[in-house]
PyMOL Python script that loads the backbone (N, CA, C, O; Angstrom):
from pymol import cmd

cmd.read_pdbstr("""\
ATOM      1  N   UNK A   1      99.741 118.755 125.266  1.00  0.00           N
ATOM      2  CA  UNK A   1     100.919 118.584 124.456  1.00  0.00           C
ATOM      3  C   UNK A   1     100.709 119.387 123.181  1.00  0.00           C
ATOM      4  O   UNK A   1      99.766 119.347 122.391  1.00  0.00           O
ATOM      5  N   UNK A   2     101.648 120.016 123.170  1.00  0.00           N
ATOM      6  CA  UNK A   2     101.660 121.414 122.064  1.00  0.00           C
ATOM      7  C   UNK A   2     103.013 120.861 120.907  1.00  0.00           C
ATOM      8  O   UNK A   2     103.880 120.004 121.079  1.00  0.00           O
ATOM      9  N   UNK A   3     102.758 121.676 119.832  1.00  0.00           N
ATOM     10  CA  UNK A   3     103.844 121.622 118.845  1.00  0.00           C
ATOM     11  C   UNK A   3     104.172 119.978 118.791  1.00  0.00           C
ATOM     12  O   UNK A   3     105.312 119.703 119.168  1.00  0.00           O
ATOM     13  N   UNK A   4     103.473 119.028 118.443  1.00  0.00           N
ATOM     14  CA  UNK A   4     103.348 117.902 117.959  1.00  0.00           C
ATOM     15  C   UNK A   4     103.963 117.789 116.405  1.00  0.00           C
ATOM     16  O   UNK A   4     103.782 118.616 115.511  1.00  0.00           O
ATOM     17  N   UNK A   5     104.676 116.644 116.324  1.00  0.00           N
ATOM     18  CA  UNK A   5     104.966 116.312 114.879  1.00  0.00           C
ATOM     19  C   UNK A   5     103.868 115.164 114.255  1.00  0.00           C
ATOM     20  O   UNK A   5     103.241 114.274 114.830  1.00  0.00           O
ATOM     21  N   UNK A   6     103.914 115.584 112.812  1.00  0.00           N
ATOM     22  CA  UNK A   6     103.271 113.900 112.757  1.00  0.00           C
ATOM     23  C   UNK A   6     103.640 112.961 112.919  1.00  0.00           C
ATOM     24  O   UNK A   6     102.860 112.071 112.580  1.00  0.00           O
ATOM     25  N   UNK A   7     104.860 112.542 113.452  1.00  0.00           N
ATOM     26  CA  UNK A   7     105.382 111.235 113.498  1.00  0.00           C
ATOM     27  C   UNK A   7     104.355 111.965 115.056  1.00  0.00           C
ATOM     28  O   UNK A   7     103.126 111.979 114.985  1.00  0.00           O
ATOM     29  N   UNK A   8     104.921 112.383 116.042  1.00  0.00           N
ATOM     30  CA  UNK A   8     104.369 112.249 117.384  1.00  0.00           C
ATOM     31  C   UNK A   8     102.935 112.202 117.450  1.00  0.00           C
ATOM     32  O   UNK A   8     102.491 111.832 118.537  1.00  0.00           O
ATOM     33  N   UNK A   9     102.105 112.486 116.559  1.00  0.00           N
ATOM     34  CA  UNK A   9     100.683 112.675 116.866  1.00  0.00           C
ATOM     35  C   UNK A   9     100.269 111.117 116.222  1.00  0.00           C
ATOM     36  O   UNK A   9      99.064 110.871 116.286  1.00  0.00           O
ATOM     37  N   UNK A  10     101.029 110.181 115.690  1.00  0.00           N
ATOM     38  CA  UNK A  10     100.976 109.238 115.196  1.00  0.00           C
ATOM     39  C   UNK A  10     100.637 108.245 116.243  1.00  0.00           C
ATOM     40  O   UNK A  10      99.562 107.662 116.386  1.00  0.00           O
ATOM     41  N   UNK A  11     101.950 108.117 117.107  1.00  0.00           N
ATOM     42  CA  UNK A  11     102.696 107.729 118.238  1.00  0.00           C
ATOM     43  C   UNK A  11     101.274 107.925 118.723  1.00  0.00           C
ATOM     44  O   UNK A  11     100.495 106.995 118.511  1.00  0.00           O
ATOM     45  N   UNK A  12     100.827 109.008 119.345  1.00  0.00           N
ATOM     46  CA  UNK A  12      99.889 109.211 120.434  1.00  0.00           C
ATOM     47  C   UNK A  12      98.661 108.542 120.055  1.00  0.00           C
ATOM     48  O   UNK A  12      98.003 107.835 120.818  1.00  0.00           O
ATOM     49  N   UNK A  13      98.358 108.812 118.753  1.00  0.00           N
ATOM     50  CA  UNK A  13      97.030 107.647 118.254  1.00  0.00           C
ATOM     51  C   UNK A  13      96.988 106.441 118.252  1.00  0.00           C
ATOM     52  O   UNK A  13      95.876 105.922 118.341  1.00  0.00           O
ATOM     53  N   UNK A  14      98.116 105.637 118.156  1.00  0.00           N
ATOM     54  CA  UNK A  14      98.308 104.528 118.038  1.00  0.00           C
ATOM     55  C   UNK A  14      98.009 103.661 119.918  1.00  0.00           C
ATOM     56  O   UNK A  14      97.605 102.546 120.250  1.00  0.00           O
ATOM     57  N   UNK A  15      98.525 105.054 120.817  1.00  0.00           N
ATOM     58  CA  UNK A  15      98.466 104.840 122.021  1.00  0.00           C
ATOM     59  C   UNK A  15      96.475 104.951 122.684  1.00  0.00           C
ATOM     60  O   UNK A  15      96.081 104.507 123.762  1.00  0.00           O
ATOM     61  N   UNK A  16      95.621 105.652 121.637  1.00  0.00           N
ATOM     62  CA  UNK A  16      94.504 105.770 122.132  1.00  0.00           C
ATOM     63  C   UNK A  16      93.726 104.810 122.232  1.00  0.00           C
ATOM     64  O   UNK A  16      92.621 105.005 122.739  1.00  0.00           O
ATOM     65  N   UNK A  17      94.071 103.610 121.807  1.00  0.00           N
ATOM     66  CA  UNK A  17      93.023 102.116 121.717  1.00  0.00           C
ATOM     67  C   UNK A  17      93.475 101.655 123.372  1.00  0.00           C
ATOM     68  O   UNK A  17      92.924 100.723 123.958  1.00  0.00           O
ATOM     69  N   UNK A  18      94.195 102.208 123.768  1.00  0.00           N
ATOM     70  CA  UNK A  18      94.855 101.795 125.184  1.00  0.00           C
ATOM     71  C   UNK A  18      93.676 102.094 126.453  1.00  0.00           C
ATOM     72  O   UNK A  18      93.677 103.251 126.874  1.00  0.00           O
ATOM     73  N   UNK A  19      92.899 101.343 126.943  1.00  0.00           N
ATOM     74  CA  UNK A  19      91.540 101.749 127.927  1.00  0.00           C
ATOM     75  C   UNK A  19      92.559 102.859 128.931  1.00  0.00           C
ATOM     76  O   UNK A  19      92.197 104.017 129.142  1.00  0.00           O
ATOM     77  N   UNK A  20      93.389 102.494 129.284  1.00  0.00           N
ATOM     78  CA  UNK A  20      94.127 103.344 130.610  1.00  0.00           C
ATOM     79  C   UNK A  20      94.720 105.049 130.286  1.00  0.00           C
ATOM     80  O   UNK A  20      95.203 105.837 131.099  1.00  0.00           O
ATOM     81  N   UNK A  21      94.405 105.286 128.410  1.00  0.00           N
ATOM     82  CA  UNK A  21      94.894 106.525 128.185  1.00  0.00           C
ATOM     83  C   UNK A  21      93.023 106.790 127.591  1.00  0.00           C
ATOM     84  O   UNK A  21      92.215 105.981 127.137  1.00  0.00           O
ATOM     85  N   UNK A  22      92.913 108.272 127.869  1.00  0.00           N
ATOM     86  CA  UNK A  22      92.143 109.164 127.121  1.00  0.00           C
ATOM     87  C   UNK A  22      92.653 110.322 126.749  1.00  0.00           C
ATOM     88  O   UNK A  22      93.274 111.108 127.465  1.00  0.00           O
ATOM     89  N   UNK A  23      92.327 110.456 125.355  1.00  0.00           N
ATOM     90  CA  UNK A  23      92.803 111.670 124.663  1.00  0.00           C
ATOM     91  C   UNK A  23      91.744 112.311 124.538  1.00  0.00           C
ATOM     92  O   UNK A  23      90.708 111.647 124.490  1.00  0.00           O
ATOM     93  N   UNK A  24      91.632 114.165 124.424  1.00  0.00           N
ATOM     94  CA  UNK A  24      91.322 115.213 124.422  1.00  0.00           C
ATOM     95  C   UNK A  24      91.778 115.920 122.688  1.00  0.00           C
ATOM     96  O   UNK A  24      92.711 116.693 122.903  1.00  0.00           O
ATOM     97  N   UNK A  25      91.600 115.915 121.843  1.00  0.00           N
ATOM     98  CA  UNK A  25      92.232 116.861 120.762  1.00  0.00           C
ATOM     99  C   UNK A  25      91.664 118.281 120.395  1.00  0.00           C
ATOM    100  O   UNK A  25      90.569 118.374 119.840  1.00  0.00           O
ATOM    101  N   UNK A  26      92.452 119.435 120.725  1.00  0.00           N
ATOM    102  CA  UNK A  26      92.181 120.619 120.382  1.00  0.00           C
ATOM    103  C   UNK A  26      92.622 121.043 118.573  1.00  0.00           C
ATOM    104  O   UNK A  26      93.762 121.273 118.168  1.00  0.00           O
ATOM    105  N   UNK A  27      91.272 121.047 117.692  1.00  0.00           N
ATOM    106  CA  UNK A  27      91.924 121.422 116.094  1.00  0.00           C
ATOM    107  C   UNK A  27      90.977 122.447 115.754  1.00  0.00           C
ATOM    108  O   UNK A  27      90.170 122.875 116.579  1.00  0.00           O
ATOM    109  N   UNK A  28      91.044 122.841 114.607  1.00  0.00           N
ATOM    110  CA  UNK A  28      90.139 123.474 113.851  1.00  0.00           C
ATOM    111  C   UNK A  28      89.525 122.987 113.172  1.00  0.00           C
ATOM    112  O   UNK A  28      89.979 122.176 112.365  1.00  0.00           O
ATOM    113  N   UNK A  29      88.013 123.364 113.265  1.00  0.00           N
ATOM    114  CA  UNK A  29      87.234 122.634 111.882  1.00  0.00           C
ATOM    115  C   UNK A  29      87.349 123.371 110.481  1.00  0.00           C
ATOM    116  O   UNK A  29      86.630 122.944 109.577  1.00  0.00           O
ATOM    117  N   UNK A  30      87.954 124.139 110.297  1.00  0.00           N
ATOM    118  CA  UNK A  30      87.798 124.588 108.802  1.00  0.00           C
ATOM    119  C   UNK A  30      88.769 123.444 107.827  1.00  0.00           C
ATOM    120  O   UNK A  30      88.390 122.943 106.768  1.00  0.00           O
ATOM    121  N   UNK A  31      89.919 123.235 108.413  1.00  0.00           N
ATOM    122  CA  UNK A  31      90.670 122.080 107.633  1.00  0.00           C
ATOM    123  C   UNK A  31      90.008 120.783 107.134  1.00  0.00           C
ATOM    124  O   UNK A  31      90.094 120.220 106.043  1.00  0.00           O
ATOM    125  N   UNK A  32      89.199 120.420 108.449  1.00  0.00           N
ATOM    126  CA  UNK A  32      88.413 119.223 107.968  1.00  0.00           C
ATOM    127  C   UNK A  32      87.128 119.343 107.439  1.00  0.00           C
ATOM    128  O   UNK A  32      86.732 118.387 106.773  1.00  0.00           O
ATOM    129  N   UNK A  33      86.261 120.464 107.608  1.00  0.00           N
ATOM    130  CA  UNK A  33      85.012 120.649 107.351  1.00  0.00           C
ATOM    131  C   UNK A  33      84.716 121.721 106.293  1.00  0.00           C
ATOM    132  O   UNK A  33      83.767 121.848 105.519  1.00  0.00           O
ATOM    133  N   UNK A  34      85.817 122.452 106.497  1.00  0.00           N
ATOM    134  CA  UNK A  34      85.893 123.631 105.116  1.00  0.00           C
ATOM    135  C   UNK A  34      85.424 124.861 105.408  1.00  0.00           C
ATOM    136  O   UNK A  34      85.336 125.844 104.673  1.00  0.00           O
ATOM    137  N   UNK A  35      85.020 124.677 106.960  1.00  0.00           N
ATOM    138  CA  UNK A  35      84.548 126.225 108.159  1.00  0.00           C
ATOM    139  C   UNK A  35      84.449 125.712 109.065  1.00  0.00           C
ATOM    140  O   UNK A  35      84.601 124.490 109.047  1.00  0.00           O
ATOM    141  N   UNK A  36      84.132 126.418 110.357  1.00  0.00           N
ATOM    142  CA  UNK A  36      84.326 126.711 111.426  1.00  0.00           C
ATOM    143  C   UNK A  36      85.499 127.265 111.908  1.00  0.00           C
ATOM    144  O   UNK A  36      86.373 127.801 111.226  1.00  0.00           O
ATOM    145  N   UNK A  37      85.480 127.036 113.772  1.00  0.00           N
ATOM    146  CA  UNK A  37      86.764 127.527 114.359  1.00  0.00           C
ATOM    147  C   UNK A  37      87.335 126.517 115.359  1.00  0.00           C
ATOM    148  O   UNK A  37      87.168 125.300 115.275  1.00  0.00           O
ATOM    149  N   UNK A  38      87.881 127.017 116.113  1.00  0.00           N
ATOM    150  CA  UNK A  38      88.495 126.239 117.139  1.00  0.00           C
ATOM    151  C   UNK A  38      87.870 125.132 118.044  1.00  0.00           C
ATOM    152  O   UNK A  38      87.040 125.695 118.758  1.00  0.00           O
ATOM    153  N   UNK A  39      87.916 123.790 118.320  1.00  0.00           N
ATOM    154  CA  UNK A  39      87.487 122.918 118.996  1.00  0.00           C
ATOM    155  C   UNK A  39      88.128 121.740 119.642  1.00  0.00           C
ATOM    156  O   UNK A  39      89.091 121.104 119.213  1.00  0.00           O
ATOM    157  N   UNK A  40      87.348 121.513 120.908  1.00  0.00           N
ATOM    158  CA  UNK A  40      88.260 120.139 121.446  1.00  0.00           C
ATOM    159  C   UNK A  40      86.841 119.306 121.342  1.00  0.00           C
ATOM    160  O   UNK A  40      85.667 119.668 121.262  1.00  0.00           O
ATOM    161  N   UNK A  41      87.646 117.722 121.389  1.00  0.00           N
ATOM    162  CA  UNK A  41      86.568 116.616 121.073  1.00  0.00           C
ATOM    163  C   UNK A  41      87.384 115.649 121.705  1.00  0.00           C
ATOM    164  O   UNK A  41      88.532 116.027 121.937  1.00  0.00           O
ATOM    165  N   UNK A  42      87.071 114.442 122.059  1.00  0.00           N
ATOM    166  CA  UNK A  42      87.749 113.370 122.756  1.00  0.00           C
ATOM    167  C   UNK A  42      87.848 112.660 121.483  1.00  0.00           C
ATOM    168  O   UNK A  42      87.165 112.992 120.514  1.00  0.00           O
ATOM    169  N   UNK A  43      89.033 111.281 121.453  1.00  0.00           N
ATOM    170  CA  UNK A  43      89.173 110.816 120.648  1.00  0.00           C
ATOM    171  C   UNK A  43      88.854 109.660 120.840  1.00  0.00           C
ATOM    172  O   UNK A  43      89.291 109.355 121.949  1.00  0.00           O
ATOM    173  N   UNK A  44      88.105 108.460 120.192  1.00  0.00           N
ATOM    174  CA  UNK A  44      87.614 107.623 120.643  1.00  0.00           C
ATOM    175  C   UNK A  44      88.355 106.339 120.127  1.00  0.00           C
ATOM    176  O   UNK A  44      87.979 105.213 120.450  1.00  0.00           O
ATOM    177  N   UNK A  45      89.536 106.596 119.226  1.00  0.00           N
ATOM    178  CA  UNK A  45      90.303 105.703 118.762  1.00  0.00           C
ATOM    179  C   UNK A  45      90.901 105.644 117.405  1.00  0.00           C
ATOM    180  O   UNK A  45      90.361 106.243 116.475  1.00  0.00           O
ATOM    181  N   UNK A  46      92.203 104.818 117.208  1.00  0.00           N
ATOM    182  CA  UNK A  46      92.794 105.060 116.106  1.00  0.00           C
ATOM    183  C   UNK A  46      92.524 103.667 115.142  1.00  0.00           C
ATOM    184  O   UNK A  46      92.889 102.597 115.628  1.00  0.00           O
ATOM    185  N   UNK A  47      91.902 103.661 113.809  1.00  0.00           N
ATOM    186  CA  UNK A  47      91.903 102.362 112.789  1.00  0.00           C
ATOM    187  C   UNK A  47      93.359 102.281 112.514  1.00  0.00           C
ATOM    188  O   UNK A  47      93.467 102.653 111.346  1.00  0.00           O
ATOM    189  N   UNK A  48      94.405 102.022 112.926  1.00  0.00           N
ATOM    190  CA  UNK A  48      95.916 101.605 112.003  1.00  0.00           C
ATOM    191  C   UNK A  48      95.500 101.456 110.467  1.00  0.00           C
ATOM    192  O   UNK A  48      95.709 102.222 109.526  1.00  0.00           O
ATOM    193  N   UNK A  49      94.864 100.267 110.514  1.00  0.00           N
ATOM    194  CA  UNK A  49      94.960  99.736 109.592  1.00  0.00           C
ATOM    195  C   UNK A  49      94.199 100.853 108.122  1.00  0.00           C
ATOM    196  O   UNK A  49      94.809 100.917 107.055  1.00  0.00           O
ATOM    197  N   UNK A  50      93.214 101.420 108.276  1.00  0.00           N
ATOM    198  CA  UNK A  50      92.673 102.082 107.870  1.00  0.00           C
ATOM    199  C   UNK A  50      92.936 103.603 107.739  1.00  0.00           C
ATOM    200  O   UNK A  50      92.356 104.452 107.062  1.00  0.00           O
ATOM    201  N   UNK A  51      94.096 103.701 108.680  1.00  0.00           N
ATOM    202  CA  UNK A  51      94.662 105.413 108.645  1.00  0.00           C
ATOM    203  C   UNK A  51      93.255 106.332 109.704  1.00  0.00           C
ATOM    204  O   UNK A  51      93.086 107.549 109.627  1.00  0.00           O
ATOM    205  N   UNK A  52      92.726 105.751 110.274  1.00  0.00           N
ATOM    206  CA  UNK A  52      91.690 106.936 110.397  1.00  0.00           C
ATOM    207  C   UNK A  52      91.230 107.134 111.861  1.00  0.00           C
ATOM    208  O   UNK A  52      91.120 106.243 112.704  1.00  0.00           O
ATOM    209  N   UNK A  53      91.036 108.164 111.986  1.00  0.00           N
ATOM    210  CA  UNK A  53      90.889 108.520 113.627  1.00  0.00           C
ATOM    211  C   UNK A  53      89.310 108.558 114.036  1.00  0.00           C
ATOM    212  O   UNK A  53      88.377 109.061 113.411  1.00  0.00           O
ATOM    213  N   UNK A  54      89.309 108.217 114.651  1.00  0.00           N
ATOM    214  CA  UNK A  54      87.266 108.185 115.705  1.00  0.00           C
ATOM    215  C   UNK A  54      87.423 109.136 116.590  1.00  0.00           C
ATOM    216  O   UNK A  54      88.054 109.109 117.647  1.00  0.00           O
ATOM    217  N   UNK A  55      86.553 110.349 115.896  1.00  0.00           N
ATOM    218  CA  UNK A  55      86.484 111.790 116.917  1.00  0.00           C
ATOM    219  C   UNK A  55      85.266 111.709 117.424  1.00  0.00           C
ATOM    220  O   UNK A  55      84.456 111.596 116.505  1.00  0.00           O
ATOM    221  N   UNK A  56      84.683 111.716 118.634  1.00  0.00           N
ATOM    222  CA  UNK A  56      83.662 111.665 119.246  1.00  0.00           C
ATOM    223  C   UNK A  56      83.036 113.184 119.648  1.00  0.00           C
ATOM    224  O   UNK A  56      82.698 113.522 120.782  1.00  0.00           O
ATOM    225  N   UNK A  57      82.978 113.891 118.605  1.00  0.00           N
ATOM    226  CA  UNK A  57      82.390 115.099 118.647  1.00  0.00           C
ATOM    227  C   UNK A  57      81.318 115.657 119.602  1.00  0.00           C
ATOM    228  O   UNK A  57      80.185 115.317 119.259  1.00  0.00           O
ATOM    229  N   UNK A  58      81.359 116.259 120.472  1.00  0.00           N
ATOM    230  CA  UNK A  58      80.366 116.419 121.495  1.00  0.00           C
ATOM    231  C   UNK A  58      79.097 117.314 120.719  1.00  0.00           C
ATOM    232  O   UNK A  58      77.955 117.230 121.171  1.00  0.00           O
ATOM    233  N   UNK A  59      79.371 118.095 119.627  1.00  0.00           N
ATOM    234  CA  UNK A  59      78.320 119.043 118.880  1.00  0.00           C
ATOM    235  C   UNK A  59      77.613 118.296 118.162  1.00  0.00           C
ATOM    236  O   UNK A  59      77.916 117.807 117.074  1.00  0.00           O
ATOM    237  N   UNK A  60      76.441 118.162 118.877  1.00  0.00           N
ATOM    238  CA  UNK A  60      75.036 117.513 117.733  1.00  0.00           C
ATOM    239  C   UNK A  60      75.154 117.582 116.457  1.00  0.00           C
ATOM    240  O   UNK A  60      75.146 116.573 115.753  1.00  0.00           O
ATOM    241  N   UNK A  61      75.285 118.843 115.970  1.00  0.00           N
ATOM    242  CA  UNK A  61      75.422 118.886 114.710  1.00  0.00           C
ATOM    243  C   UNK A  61      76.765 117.975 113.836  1.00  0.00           C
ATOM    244  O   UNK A  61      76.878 117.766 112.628  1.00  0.00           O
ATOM    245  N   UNK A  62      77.513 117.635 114.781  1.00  0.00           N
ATOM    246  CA  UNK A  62      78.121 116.864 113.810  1.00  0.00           C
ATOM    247  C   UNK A  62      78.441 115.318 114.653  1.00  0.00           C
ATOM    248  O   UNK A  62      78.849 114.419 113.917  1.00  0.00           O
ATOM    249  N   UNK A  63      78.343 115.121 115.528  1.00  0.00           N
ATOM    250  CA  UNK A  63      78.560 113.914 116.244  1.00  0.00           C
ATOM    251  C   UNK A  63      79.860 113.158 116.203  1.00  0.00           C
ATOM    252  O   UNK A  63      80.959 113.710 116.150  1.00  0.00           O
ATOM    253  N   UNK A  64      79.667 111.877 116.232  1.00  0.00           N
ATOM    254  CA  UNK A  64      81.154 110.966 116.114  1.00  0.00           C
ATOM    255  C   UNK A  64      81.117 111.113 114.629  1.00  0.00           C
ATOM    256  O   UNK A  64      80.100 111.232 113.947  1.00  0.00           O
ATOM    257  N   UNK A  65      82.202 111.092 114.266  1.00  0.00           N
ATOM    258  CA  UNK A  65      83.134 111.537 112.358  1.00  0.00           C
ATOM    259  C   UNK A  65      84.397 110.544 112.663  1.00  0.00           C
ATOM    260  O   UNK A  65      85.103 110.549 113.671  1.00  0.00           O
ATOM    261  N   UNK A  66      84.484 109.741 111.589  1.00  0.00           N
ATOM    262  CA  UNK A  66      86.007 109.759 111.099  1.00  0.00           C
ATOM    263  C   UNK A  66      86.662 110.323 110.708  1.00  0.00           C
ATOM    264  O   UNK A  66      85.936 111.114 110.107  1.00  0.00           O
ATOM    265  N   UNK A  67      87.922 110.710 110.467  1.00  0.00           N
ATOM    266  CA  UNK A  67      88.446 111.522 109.651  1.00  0.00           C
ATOM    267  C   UNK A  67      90.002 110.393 109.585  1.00  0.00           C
ATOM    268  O   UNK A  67      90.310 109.535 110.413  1.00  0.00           O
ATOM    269  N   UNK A  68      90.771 110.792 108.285  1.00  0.00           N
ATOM    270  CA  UNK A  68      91.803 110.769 107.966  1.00  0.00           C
ATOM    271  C   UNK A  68      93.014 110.969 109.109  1.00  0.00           C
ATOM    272  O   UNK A  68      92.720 111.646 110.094  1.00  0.00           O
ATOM    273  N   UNK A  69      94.528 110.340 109.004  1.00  0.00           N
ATOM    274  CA  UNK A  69      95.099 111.112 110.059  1.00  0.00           C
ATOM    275  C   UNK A  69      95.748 112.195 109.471  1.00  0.00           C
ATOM    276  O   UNK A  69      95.851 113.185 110.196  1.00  0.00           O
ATOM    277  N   UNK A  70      96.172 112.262 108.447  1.00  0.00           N
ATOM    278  CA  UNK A  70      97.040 113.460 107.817  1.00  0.00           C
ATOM    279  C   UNK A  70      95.684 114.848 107.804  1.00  0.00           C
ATOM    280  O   UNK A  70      96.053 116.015 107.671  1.00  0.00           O
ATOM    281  N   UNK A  71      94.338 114.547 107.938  1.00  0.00           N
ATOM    282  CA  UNK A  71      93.492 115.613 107.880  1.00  0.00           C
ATOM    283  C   UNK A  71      93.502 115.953 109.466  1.00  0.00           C
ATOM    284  O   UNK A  71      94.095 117.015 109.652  1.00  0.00           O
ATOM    285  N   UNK A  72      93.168 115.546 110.296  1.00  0.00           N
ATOM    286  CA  UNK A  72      93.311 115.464 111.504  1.00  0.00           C
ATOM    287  C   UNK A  72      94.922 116.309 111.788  1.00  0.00           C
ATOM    288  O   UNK A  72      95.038 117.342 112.447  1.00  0.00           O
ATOM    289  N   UNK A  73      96.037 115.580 111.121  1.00  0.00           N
ATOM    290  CA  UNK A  73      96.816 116.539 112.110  1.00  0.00           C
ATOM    291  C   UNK A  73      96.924 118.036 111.580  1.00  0.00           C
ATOM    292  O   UNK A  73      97.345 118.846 112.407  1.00  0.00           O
ATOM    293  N   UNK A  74      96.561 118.573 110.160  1.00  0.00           N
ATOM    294  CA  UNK A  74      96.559 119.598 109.590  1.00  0.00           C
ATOM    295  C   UNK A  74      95.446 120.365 110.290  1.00  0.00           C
ATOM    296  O   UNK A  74      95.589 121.581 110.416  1.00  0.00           O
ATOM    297  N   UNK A  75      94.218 119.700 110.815  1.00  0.00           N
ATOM    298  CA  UNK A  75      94.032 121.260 111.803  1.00  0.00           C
ATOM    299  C   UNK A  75      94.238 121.054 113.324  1.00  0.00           C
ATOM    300  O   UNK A  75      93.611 121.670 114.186  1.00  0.00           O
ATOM    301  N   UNK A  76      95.390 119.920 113.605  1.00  0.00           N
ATOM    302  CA  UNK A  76      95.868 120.067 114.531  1.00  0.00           C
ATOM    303  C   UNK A  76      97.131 121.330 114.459  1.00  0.00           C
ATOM    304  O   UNK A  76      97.451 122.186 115.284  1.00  0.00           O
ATOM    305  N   UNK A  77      97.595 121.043 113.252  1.00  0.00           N
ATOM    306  CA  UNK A  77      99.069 122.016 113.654  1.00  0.00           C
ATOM    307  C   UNK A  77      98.401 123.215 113.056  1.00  0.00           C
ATOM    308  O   UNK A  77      98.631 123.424 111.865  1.00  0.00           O
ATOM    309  N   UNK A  78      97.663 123.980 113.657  1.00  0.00           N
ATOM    310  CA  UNK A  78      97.290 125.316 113.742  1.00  0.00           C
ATOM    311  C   UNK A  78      97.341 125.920 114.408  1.00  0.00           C
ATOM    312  O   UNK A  78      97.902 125.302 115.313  1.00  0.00           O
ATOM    313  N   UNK A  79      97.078 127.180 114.846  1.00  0.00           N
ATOM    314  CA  UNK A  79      97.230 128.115 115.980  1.00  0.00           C
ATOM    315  C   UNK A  79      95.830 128.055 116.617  1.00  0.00           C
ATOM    316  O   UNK A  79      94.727 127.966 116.077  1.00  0.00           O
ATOM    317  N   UNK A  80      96.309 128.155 118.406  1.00  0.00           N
ATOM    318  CA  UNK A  80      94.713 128.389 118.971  1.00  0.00           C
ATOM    319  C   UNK A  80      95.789 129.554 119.499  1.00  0.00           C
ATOM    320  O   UNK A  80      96.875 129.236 119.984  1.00  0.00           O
ATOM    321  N   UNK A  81      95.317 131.070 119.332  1.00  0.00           N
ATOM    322  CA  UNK A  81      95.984 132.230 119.885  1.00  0.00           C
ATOM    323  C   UNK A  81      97.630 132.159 119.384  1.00  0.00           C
ATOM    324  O   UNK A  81      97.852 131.825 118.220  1.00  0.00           O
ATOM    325  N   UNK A  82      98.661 132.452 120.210  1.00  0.00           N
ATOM    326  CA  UNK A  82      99.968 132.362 119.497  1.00  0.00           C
ATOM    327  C   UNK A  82     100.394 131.267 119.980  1.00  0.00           C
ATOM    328  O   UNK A  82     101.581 131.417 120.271  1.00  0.00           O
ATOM    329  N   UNK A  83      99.969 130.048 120.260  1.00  0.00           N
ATOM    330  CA  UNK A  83      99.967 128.831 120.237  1.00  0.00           C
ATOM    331  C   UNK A  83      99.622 127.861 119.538  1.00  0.00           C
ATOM    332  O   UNK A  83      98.585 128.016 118.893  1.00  0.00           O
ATOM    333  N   UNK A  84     100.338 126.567 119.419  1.00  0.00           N
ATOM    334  CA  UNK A  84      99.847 125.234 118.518  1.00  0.00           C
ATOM    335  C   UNK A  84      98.838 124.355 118.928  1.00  0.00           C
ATOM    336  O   UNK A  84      99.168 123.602 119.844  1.00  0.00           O
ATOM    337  N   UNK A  85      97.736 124.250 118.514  1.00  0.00           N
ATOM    338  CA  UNK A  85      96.829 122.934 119.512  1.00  0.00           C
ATOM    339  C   UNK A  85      97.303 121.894 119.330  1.00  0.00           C
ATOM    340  O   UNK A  85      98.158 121.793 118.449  1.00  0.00           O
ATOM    341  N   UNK A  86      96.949 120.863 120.028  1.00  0.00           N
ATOM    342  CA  UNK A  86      97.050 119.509 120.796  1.00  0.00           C
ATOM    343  C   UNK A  86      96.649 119.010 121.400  1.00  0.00           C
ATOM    344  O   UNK A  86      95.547 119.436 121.743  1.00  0.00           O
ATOM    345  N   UNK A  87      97.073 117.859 121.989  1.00  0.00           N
ATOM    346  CA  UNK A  87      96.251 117.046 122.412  1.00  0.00           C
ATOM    347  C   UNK A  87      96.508 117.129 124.186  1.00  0.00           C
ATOM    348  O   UNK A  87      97.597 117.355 124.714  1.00  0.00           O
ATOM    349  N   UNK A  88      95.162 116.874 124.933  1.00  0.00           N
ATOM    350  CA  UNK A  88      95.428 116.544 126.164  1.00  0.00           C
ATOM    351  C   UNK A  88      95.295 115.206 126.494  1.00  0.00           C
ATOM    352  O   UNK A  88      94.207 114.684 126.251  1.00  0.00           O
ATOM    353  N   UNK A  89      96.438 114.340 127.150  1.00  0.00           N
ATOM    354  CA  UNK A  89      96.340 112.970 127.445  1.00  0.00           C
ATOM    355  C   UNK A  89      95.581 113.031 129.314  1.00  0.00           C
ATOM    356  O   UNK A  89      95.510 113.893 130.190  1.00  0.00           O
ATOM    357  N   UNK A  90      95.254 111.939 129.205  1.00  0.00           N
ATOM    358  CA  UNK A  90      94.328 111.771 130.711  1.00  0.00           C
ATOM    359  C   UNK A  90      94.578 110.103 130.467  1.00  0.00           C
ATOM    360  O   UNK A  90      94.233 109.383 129.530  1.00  0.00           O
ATOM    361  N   UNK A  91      95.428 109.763 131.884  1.00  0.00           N
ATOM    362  CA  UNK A  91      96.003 108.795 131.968  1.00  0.00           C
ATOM    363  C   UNK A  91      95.144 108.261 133.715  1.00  0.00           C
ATOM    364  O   UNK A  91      95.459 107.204 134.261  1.00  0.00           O
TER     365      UNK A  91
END
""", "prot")
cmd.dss("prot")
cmd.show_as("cartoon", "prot")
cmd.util.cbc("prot")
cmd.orient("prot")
């Protein structure tokens, strides 16, 4: 799922505490980390209450991270090539 809004990428987090959905998120790390490039990571769940997303980072070097959701969707709505990343759902 490409060209996501934040209301929709909201929607979809709120849906990841759900055992029967797994999410996939394709972003950039420079938004959240201040460098790198392009990456996917599974998402391991959304805090509501707390605003904050559980990225289960597969790269040692950085492992499972929280992050913010408004940081999260800013290097979601970036370009991977002349495309928007997003998320892959696995239902």
């Amino acid at each position: 799922m490409r060209d996501l809004s934040e209301d929709q990428l909201l929607e979809h987090l709120r849906r990841s505490n759900d055992p029967g959905r797994r999410y996939i998120v394709n972003f950039d790390r420079a938004p959240i980390f201040g460098a790198g490039v392009g990456h996917h990571s599974p998402i391991g769940g959304y805090l509501e209450a707390e605003d904050l997303v559980f990225v289960l980072d597969v790269n040692s070097d950085y492992q499972p991270w929280l992050v913010e959701r408004k940081r999260l969707f800013a290097a979601v709505n970036t370009f991977d090539g002349d495309k928007k990343r997003g998320l892959l759902l696995i239902e």
